[in-house]
Each structure stands twice: as structure tokens, then as C-alpha cells.
KESE-664506 format. One record per residue (C-alpha): residue number from 1; residue in one letter; x, y, z negated. Coordinates in steps of 0.02 Angstrom, whole numbers, always signed. Layout:
{NUM 'A' {X Y Z}}
...
***
This chain:
{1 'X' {+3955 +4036 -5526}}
{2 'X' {+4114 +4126 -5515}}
{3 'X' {+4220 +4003 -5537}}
{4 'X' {+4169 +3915 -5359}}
{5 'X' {+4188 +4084 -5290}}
{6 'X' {+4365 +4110 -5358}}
{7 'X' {+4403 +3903 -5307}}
{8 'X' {+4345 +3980 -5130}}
{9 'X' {+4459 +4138 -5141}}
{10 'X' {+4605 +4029 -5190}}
{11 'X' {+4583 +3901 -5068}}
{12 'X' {+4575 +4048 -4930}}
{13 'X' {+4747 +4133 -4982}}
{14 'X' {+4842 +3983 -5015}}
{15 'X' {+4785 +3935 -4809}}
{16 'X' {+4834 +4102 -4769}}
{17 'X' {+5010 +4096 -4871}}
{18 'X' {+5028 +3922 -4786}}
{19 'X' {+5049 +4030 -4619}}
{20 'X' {+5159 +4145 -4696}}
{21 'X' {+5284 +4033 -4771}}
{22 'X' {+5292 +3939 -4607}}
{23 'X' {+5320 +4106 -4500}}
{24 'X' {+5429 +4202 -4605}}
{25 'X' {+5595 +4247 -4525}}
{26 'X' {+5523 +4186 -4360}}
{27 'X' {+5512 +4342 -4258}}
{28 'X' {+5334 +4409 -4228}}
{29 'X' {+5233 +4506 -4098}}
{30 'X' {+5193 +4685 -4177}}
{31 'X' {+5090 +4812 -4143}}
{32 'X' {+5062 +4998 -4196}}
{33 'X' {+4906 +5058 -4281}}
{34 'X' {+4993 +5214 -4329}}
{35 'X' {+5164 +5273 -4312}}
{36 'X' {+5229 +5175 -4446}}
{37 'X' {+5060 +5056 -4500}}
{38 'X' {+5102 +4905 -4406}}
{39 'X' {+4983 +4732 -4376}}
{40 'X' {+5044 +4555 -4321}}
{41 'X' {+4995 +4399 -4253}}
{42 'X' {+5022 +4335 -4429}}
{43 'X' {+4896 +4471 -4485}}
{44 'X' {+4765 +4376 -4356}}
{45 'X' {+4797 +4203 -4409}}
{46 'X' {+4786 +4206 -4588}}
{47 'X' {+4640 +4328 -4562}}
{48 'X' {+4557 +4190 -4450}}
{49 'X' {+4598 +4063 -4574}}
{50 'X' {+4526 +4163 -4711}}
{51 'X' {+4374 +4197 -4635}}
{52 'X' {+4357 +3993 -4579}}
{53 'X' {+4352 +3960 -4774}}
{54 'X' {+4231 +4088 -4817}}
{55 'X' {+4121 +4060 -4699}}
{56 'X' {+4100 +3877 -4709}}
{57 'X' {+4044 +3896 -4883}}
{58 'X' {+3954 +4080 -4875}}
{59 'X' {+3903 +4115 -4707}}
{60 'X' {+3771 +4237 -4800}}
{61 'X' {+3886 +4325 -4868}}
{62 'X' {+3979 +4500 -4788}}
{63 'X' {+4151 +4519 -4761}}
{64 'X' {+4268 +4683 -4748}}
{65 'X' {+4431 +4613 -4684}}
{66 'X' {+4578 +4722 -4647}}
{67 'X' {+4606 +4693 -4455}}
{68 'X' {+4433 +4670 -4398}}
{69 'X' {+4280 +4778 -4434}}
{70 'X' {+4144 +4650 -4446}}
{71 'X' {+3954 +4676 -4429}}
{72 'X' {+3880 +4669 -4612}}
{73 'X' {+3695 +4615 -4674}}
{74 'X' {+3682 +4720 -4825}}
{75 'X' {+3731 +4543 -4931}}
{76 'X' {+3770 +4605 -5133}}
{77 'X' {+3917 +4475 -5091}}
{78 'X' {+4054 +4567 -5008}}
{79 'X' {+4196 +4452 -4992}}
{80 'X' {+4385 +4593 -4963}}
{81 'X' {+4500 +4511 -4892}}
{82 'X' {+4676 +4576 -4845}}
{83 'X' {+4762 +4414 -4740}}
{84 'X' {+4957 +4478 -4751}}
{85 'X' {+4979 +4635 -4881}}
{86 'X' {+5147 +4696 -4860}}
{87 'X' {+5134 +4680 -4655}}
{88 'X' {+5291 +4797 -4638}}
{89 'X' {+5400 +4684 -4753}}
{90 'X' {+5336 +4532 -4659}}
{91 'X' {+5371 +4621 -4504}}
{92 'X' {+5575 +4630 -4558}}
{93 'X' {+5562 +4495 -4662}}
{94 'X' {+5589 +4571 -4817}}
{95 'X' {+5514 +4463 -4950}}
{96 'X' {+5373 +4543 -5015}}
{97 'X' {+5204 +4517 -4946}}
{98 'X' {+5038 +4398 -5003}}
{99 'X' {+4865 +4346 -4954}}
{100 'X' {+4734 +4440 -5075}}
{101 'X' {+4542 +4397 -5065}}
{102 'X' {+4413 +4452 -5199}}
{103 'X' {+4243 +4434 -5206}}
{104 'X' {+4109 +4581 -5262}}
{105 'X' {+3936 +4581 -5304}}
{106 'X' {+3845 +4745 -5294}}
{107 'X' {+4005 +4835 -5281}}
{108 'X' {+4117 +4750 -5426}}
{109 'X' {+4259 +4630 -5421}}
{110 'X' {+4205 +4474 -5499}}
{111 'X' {+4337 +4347 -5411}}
{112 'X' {+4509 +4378 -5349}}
{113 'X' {+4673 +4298 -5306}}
{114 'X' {+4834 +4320 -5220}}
{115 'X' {+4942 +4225 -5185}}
{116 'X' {+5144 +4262 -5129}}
{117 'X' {+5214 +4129 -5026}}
{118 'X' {+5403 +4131 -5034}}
{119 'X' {+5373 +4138 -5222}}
{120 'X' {+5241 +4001 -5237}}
{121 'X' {+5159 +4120 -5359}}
{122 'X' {+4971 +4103 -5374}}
{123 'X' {+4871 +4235 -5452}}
{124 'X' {+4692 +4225 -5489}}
{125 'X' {+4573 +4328 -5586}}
{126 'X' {+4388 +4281 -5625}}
{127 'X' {+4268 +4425 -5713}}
{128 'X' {+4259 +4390 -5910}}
{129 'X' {+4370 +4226 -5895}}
{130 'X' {+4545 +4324 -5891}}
{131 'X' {+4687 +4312 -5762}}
{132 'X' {+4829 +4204 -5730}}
{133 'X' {+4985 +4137 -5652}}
{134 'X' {+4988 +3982 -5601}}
{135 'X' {+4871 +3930 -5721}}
{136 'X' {+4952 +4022 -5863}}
{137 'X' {+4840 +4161 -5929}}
{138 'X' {+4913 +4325 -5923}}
{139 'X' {+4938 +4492 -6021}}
{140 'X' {+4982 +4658 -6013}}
{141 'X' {+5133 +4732 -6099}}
{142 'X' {+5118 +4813 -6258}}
{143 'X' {+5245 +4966 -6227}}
{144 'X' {+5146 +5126 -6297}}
{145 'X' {+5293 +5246 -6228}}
{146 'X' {+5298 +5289 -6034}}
{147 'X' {+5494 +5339 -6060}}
{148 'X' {+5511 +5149 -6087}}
{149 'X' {+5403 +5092 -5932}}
{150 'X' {+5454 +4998 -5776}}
{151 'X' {+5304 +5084 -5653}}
{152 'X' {+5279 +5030 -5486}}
{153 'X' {+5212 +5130 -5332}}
{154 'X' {+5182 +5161 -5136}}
{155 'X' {+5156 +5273 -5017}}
{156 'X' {+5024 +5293 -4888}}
{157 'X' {+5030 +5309 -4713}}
{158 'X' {+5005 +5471 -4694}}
{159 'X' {+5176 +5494 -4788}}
{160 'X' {+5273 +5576 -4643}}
{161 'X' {+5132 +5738 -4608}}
{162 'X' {+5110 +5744 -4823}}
{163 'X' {+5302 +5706 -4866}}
{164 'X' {+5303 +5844 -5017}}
{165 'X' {+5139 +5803 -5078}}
{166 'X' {+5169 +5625 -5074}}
{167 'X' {+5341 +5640 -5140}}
{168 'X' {+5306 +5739 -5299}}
{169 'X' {+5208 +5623 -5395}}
{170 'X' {+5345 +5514 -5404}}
{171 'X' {+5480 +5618 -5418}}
{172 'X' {+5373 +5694 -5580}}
{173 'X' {+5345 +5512 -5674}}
{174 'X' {+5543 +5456 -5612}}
{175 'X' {+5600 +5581 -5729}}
{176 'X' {+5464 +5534 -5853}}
{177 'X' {+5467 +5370 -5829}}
{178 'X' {+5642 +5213 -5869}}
{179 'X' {+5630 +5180 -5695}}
{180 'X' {+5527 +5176 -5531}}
{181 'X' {+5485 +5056 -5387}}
{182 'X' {+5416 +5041 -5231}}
{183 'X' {+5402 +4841 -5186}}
{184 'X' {+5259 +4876 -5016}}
{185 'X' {+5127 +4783 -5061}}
{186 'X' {+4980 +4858 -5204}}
{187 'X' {+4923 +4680 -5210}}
{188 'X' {+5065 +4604 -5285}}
{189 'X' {+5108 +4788 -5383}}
{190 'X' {+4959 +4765 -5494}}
{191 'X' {+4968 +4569 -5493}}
{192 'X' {+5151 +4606 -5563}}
{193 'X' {+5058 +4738 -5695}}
{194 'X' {+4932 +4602 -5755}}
{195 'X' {+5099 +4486 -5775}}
{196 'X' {+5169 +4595 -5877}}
{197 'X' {+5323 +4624 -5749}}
{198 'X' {+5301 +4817 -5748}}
{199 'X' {+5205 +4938 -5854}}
{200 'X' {+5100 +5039 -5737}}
{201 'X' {+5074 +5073 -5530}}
{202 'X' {+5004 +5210 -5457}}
{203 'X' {+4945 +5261 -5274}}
{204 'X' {+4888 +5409 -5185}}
{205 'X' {+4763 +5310 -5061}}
{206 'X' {+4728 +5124 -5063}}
{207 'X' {+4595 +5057 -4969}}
{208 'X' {+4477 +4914 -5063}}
{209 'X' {+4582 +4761 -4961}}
{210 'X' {+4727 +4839 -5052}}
{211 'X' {+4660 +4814 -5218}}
{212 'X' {+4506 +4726 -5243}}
{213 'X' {+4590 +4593 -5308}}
{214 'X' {+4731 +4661 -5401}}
{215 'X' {+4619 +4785 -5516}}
{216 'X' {+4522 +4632 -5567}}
{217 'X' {+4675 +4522 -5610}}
{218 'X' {+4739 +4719 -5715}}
{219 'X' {+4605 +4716 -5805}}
{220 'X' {+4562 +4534 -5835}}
{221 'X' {+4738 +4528 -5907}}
{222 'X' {+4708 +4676 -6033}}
{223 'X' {+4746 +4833 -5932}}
{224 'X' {+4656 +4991 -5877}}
{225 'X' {+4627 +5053 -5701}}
{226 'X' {+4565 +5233 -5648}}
{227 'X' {+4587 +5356 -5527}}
{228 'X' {+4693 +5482 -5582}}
{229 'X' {+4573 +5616 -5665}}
{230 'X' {+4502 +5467 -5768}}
{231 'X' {+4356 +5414 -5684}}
{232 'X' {+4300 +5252 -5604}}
{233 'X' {+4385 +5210 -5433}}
{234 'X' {+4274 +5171 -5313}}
{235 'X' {+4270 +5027 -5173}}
{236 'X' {+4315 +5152 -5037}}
{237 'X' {+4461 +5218 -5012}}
{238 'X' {+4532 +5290 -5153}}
{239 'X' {+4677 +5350 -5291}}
{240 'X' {+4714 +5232 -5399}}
{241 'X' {+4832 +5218 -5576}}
{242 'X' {+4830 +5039 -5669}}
{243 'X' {+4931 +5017 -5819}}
{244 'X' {+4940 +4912 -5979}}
{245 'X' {+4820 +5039 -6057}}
{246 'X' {+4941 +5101 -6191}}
{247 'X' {+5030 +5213 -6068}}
{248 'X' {+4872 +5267 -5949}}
{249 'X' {+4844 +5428 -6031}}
{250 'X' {+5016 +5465 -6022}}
{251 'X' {+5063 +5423 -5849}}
{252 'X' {+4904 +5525 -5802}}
{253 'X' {+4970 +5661 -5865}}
{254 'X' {+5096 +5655 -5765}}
{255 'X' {+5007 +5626 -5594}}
{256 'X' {+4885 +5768 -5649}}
{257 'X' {+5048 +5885 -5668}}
{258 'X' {+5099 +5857 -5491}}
{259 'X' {+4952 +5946 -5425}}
{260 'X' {+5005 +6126 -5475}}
{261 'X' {+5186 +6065 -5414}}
{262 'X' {+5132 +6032 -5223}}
{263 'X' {+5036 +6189 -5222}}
{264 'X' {+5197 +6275 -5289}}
{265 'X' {+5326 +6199 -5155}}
{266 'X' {+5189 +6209 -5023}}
{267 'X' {+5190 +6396 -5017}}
***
């Protein structure tokens, strides 16, 4: 059956990157739900529009939606949707943001996709049926050495009151690492790891909208995803480091090393 659920969580995004595409560069309404996390009228509409899709098909089903905290039933289908990842870039109109819905049952990912508008880039990710592009199936890299990897990352929004803490990690795997990003949305960060575009991405705190869909497409396409001590990440906000699997233990490492280093520059 999850094949109709990921037909559902594709036709959702692409309706939500619809609205995108035709607002981009517009000029939008913002406002602040933080000093720096942001929300538009863009953020509403695709969320609406999402949420139209769902529930004409499941309206048994939950839903945890970024924007709006909906009542819930206690459904094992959670649909987690995030209408406009990369709100901030949207908001300048820098182009990098996407529409990612997945769909869990009893607390794992079994259907995801997002989609990135100004790219026409489609990604989609059903449990034991592998992910793809477009309708090309997708893989992982196969570099084994983490001085050769492209990783990706982001910060949370706490960044300003944590700046060291938040800032070590990556200055530790930048000098461990070829190179370092930081693009601003996770859902297209670990849709670009399943493509085999970068190596590995890491974050500090992600929240399951963030990556619901992108850890299934990671590991649909060959990858590994953990939080960084190894263990399972959980659907609630959480750490999170998803590579091609050849480099995890490495990049680990790494992350694990940064914890002595805070405490060190904190004092």
C-alpha cells in the first residue's frame, strides 16, 4: 500500500511547489517566530494545499505540520509535512527551498518526497522500493575517505545564544573534511546525500518535518542515518548525521570530538 501513499505524498508537494514556483521573487508578508525563524504566507498556502490532498484521501489519518499544531487521534498513520523548507531562503529569494511530506506508521518513515521547484527536481522515497529522482533510482557515493567528502550542514535557531557550541562541530569536520556547506534546507541536504551530490550532512537539532522524508530517501538510496553517538534518531526533535555509510563512522568521530572542544572554549 505504500505506493498510493507515496502517489499521495507526491501529489501534495508538487501542489505545494506549484505555489512556490509561482511566488518566488514576488515579495511576501513575513513574520517572526523567533528572532531569526521566520513563517510566510507561502508557508500557509502550500500548508493548506497539503493538507487539502491528504485529507481528501486520509481523513483518518494524523498530521504534524510545521505551522499549525493540529489535534491528533492516536492514528499509527502520521502524515509530516513541512509546506516550504528553506522559509528564510524563500523569504530573500535565494533558491533553495522544497515541499517535503512523508508518511509514518507506528513511528517509521515508509513514504516520502520532496520536491524543489525552481529545479523541477522530484524526489521520492518508498520503504523497501528504493529512492529516486525523477524517476531515476538513486545511490549513495562510494567514497570510504571523509578527507575526500563534500558534507553538507545547518544550523539551528538557537545559533545566536549557542554560537561556540554550534560553531565547533563544523569548524572540527571543515578541517577534516574536502569541503563544507550550508545550503538552508535539511530536506533537500539529505535528498542531495541520497543523489549522491554530497557525501554526508549533519545537524545539531532537526525537528521530524525537517527530515522525515529525507532520512527515508538516505537510506532507501543506500546510506546510513544516526544520531551522532550511533543510535537510532528518533521522530522528535533530534541530532542527526546521514552519510553514504562508508564515511559515518568517520564523520562521527569527528562530531563526537567537538564535545570536549565546547567544554574547553566554554570555560
Amino acid at each position: 500500500m505504500s505506493w498510493r501513499h507515496l502517489a499521495v505524498a507526491t501529489e501534495a508537494v508538487l501542489r505545494a511547489g506549484k505555489i512556490q514556483r509561482e511566488r518566488y521573487g514576488q515579495g511576501v508578508e513575513v513574520e517572526l517566530k523567533g528572532e531569526i525563524d521566520l513563517v510566510t504566507e507561502v508557508d500557509r498556502a502550500c500548508e493548506d494545499a497539503i493538507l487539502e490532498v491528504i485529507r481528501s484521501r486520509y481523513p483518518d489519518h494524523d498530521i504534524v505540520t510545521e505551522e499549525t499544531d493540529l489535534a491528533r487521534t492516536g492514528s499509527r498513520y502520521v502524515w509530516i509535512v513541512d509546506p516550504l523548507d528553506g522559509t528564510t531562503n524563500f523569504a530573500h529569494s535565494y533558491p533553495m527551498f522544497c515541499a517535503s511530506v512523508a508518511l509514518t506508521v507506528d513511528g517509521e518513515s515508509v513514504a516520502g518526497a520532496v520536491f524543489d521547484p525552481l529545479r523541477d527536481e522530484l524526489f521520492t522515497a518508498e520503504k523497501g522500493a528504493g529512492a529516486h529522482l525523477n524517476g531515476r533510482r538513486l545511490q549513495v557515493t562510494p567514497e570510504d575517505r571523509l578527507i575526500k567528502s563534500l558534507i553538507i550542514t545547518g544550523f539551528p535557531y538557537d545559533l545566536h545564544e549557542r554560537l561556540v557550541e554550534r560553531l565547533t562541530p563544523f569548524i572540527r569536520v571543515m578541517s577534516r573534511a574536502r569541503a563544507v556547506r550550508r545550503a538552508g534546507s535539511a530536506a533537500i541536504d539529505l535528498s542531495y546525500v541520497a543523489a549522491g551530490r554530497a557525501d554526508g550532512f549533519w545537524e545539531a537539532v532537526l525537528k521530524p518535518w525537517d527530515m522525515a522524508a529525507g532520512r527515508l530517501l538516505v537510506e532507501e538510496a543506500g546510506g546510513k542515518v544516526t544520531r551522532f553517538d550511533g543510535t537510532t534518531v528518533s521522530m522528535g526533535p533530534d541530532e542527526i548525521a546521514a552519510t553514504n555509510g562508508r564515511i559515518h563512522d568517520e564523520l562521527l568521530a569527528a562530531l563526537r570530538e567537538t564535545l570536549g572542544a565546547v567544554e574547553t572554549a566554554l570555560v
